[in-house]
C-alpha positions as CSV (number, residue, x, y, z in Angstrom):
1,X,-100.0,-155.1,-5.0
2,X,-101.7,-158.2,-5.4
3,X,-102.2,-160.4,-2.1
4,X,-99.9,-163.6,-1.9
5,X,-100.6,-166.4,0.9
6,X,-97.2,-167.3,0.9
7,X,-93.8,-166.0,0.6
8,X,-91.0,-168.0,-1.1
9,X,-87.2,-166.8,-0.7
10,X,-84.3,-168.9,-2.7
11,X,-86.2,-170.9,-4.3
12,X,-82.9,-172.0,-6.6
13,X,-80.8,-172.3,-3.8
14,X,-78.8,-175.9,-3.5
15,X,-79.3,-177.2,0.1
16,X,-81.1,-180.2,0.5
17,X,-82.6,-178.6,3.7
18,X,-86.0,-176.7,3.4
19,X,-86.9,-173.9,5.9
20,X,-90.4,-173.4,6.6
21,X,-91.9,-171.0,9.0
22,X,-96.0,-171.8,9.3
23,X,-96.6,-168.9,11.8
24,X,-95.0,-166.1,9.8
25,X,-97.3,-163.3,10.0
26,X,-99.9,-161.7,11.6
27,X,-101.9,-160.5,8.5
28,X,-105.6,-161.1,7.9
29,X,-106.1,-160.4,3.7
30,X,-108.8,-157.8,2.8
31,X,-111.5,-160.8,2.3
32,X,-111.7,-161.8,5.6
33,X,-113.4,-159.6,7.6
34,X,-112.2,-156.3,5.7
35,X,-109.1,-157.7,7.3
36,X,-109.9,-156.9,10.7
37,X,-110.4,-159.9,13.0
38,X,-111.7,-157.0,15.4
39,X,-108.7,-157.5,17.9
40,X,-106.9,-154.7,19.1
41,X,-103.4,-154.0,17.8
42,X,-101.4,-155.3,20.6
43,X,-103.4,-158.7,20.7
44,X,-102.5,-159.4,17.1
45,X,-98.8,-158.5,17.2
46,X,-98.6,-160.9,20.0
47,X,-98.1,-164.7,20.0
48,X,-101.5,-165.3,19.4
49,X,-101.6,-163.9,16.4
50,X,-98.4,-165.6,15.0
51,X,-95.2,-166.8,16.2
52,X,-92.9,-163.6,16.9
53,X,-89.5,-163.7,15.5
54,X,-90.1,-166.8,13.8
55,X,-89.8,-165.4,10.2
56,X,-86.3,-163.6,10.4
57,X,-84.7,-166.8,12.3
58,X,-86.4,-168.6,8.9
59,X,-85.0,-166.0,6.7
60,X,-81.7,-166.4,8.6
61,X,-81.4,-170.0,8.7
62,X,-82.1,-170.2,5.0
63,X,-79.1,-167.8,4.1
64,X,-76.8,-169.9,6.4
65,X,-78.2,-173.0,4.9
66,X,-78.1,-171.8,1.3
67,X,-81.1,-172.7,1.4
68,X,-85.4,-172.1,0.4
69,X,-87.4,-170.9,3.1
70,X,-91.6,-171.0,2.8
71,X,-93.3,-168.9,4.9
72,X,-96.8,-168.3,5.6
73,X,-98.4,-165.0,4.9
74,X,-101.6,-164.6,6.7
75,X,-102.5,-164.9,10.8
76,X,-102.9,-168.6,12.9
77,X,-106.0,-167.0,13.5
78,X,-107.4,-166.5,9.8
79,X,-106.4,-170.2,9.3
80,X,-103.8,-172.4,10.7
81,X,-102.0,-173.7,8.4
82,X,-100.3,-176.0,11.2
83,X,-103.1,-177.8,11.4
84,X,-104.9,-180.7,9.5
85,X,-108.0,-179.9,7.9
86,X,-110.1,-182.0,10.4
87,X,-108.6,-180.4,13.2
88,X,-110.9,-178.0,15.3
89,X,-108.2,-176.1,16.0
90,X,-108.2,-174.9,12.3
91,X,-109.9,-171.9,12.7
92,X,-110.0,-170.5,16.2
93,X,-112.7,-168.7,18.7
94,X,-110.9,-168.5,21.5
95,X,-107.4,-168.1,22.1
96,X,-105.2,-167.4,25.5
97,X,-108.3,-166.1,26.7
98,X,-109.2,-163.8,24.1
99,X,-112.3,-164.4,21.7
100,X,-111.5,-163.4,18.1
101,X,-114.7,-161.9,17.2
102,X,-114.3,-162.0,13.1
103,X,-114.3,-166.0,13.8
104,X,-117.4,-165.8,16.1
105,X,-120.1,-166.3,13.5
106,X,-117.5,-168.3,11.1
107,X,-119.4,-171.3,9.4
108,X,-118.3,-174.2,6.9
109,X,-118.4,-172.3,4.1
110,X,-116.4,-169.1,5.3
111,X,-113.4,-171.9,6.4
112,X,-114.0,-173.5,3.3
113,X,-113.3,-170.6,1.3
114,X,-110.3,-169.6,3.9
115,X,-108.6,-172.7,3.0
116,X,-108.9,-172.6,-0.8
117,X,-107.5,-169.1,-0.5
118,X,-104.5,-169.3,2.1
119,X,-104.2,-172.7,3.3
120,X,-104.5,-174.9,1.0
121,X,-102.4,-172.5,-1.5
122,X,-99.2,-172.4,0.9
123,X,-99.4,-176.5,1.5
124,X,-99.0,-177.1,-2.6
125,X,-96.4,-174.4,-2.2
126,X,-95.0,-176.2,0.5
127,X,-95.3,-179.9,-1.1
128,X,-93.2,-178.5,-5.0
129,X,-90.8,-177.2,-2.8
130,X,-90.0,-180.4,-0.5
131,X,-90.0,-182.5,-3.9
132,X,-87.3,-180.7,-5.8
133,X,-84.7,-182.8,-4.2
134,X,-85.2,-186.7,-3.0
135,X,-83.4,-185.8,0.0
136,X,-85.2,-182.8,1.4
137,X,-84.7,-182.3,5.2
138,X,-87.1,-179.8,6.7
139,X,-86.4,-177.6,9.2
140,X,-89.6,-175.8,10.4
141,X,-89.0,-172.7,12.9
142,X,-91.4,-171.1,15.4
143,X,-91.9,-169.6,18.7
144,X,-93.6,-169.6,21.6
145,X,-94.8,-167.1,24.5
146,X,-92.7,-167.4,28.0
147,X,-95.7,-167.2,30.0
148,X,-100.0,-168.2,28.8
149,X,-102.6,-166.3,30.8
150,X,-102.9,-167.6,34.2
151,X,-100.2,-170.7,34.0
152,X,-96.3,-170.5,35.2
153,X,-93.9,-169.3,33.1
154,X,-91.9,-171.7,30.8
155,X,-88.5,-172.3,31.6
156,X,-87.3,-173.3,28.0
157,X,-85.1,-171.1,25.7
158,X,-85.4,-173.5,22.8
159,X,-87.6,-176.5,22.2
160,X,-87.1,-179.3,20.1
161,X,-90.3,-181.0,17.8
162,X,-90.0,-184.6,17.0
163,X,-92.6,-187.3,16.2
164,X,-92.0,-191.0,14.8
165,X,-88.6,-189.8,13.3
166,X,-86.2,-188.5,16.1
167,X,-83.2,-189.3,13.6
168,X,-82.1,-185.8,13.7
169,X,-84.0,-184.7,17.0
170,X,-81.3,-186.8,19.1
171,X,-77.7,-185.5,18.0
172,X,-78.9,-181.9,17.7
173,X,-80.8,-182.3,21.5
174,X,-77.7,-183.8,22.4
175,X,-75.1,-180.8,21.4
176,X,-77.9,-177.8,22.4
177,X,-77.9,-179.9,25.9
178,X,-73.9,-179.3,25.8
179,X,-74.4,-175.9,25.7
180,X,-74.0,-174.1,29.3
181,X,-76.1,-171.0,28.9
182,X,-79.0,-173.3,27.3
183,X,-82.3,-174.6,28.7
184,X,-83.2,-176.9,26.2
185,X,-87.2,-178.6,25.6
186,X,-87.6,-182.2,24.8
187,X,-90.8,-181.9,22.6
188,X,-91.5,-179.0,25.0
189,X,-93.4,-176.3,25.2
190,X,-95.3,-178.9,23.5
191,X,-95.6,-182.3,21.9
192,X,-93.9,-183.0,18.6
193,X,-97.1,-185.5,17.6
194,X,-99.9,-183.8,15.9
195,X,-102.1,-185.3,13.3
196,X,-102.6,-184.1,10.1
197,X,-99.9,-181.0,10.9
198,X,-97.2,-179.7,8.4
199,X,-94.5,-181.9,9.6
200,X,-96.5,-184.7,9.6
201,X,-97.9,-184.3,5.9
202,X,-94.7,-182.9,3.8
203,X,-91.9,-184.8,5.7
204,X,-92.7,-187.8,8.1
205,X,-95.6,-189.2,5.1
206,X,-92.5,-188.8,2.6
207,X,-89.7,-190.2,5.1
208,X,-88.0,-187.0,5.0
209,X,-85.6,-186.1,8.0
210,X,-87.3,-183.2,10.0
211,X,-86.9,-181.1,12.6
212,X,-89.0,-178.6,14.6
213,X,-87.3,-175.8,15.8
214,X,-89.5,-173.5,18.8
215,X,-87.7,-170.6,20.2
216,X,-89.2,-168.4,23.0
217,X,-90.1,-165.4,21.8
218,X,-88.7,-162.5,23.8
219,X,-85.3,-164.4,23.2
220,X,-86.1,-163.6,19.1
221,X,-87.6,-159.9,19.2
222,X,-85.0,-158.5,17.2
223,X,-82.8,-158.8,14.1
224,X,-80.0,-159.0,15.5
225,X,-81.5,-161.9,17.7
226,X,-82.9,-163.4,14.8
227,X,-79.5,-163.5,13.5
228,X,-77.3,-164.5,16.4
229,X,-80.1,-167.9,16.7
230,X,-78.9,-168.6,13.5
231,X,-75.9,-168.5,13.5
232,X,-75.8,-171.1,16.2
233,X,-77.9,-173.3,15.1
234,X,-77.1,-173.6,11.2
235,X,-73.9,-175.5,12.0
236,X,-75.6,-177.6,14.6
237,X,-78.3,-178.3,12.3
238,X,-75.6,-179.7,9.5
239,X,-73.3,-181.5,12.1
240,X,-76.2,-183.6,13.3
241,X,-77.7,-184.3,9.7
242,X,-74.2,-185.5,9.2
243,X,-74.1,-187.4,12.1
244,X,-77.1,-188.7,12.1
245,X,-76.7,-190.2,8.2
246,X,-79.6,-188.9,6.7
């Protein structure tokens, strides 16, 4: 089967949102490194690797939506494609305290040839799909680990992303801060500014409303979690599209 950076589901579907998940998979393609990054299993089915759960809330969303979903098939770690190309956080070395030794001896030309092959693919992927409608919202989903190596765990259940445009962060913050059960991020774990990243170059350049979802992971382990986030968030998501007017 030939290798694909990117998977597209719906891509006919009506909604005028767009769900993308950048952190989809943990896969490293056969031409990088024979596709062995040399880390053990368990370090790349962790969150280093990519953002667990993140692609079956996407999937989810996009079927509650009626809507496409984009997601990324290849590891943070190969290439991130929530990065901008200048960023030196593009292609890691270290991570959470563990080296990736098939990036140890990467130069300019191996990341060159990484993004022409994964990244670079998935962003004019990204950039058809957000201009089939002239009034796209994005809705990009990932997760994050409770607890980094030697820090104190996080207390969040769900984060919210926001940069410039909060037009859409503010009435869904506000209804996941009515919920009881809830401990709700403002641009936590971490900040919703980022140069150059995928939020920033397919929906805040364009004007288009946009929201970063970031669930913790061990909340988003399972299908049936996968599902039941949502579920919950789908109608949340519409109500405060609606009212924010966008």
């Amino acid at each position: 089967m030939t290798y694909q950076p990117y998977m597209i589901e719906g891509a006919d579907r009506p909604s005028r949102w767009l769900v993308t998940c950048d952190h989809a998979a943990n896969t490293v393609p056969a031409f990088v490194s024979g596709g062995d990054l040399g880390l053990a299993p368990e370090d790349m089915n962790r969150h280093i690797a990519y953002d667990v759960g993140a692609a079956g809330v996407a999937r989810a969303l996009g079927h509650c939506l009626n809507a496409p979903v984009i997601r990324s098939n290849f590891s943070r770690l190969v290439i991130d494609p929530n990065r901008g190309e200048d960023d030196p956080t593009l292609l890691m070395k270290l991570y959470d305290g563990t080296i990736i030794p098939g990036n140890r001896h990467a130069d300019q030309e191996e990341l060159e040839r990484r993004l022409n092959r994964l990244y670079r693919p998935y962003h004019t992927a990204l950039t058809q799909l957000a201009a089939q409608r002239t009034d796209t919202i994005i809705c990009s989903v990932h997760s994050f680990t409770r607890q980094f190596v030697g820090r104190p765990p996080r207390p969040w259940h769900v984060g919210l992303l926001y940069a410039v445009d909060d037009r859409l962060a503010r009435p869904l913050l506000a209804q996941l801060k009515d919920e009881e059960d809830l401990c709700v991020g403002d641009n936590e774990p971490y900040s919703g500014h980022l140069a150059g990243d995928a939020i920033a170059r397919h929906a805040i350049a364009h004007e288009r409303p946009n929201i970063l979802l970031e669930l913790r992971n061990d909340l988003i382990d399972t299908p049936a979690t996968q599902e039941a986030w949502a579920q919950r968030l789908a109608p949340m998501l519409v109500a405060s599209a609606e009212k924010a007017g966008v």
